[in-house]
C-alpha positions in Angstrom: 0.9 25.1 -18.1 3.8 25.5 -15.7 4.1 24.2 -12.4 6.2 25.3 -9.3 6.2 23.5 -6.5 7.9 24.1 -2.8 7.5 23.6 0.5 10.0 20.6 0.7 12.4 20.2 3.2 13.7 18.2 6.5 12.1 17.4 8.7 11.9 15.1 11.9 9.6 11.6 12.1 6.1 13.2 13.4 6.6 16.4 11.8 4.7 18.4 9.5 4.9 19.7 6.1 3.1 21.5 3.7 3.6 21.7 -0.3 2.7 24.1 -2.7 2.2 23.4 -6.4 1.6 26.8 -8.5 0.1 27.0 -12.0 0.8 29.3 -14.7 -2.4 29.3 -15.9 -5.7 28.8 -14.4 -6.2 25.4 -12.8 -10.1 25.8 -12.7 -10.1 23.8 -16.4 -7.5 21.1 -15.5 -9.0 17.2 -15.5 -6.7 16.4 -13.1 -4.0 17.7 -10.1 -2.1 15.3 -8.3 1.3 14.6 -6.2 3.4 11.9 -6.8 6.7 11.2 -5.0 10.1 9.1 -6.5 11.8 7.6 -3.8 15.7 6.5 -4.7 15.6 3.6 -6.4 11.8 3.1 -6.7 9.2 4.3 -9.8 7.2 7.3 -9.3 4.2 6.6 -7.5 0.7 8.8 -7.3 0.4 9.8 -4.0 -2.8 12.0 -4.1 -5.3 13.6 -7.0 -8.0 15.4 -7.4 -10.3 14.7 -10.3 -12.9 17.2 -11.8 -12.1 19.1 -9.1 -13.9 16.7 -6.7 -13.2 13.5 -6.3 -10.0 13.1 -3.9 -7.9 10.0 -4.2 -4.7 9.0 -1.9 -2.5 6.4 -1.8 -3.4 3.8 1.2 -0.2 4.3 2.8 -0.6 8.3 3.4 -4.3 8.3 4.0 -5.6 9.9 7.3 -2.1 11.6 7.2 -2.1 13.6 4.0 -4.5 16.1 2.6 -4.8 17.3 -1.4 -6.1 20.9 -1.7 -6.1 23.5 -4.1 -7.2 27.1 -4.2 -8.6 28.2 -7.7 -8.2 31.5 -7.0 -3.9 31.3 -6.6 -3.9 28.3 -9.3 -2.1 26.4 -6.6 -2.3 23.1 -5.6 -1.6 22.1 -1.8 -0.2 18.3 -0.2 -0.4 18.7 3.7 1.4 16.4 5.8 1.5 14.8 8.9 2.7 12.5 10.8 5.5 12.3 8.1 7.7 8.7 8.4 10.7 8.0 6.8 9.4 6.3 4.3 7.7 9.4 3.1 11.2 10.8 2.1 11.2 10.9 -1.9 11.1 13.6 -4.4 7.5 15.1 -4.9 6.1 16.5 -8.1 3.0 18.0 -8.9 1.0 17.2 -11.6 -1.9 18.1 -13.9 -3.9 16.8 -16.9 -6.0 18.0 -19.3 -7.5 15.7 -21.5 -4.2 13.6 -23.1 -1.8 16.2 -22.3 0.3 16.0 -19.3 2.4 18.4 -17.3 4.7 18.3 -14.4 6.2 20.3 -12.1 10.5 20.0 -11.1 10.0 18.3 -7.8 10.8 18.9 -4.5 12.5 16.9 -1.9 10.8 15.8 1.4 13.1 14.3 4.0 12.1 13.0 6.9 15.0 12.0 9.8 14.4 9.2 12.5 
């Protein structure tokens, strides 16, 4: 499976943003799609997943702010954001798993300005 993902870009402290993560394949059989985010100098860290399709997990420091989609029918996996903080800036990768393989997309960058 290959991922694209998009939607990065600058934007101000408050501000909005929405990312797109698109499959190859169908995502409909994946275990697992998720966002993580490598901020310079720090390890990658999840930021959001969905497992089985249903169970939703965010980090604590982006919940009530971000929201993990996807839409089966465009194999794409979404990350909406708001209230974006500076902190938030990092490069973001999509993810997915199926059983002990592992796939990533090539990242895009999130900045946010003060």
């Amino acid at each position: 499976v290959q991922l694209q993902a998009s939607g990065g870009g600058v934007v101000q402290t408050g501000g909005s943003l929405r990312l797109s993560c698109t499959a190859s394949a169908s995502i409909h059989a994946l275990d697992v799609m998720a966002w993580y985010r490598q901020a310079p100098g720090k390890p990658r860290e999840l930021v959001a997943e969905i497992i089985s399709g249903a169970i939703v997990n965010y980090v604590d420091s982006v919940k009530g702010r971000f929201t993990i989609s996807r839409d089966i029918a465009k194999n794409t996996l979404y990350l909406e954001m708001n209230s974006l903080k500076p902190e938030d800036t990092a490069v973001y990768y999509c993810n997915a798993q199926r059983g002990t393989l592992k796939y990533w997309g090539q990242g895009t960058q999130v900045t946010v300005s003060s």
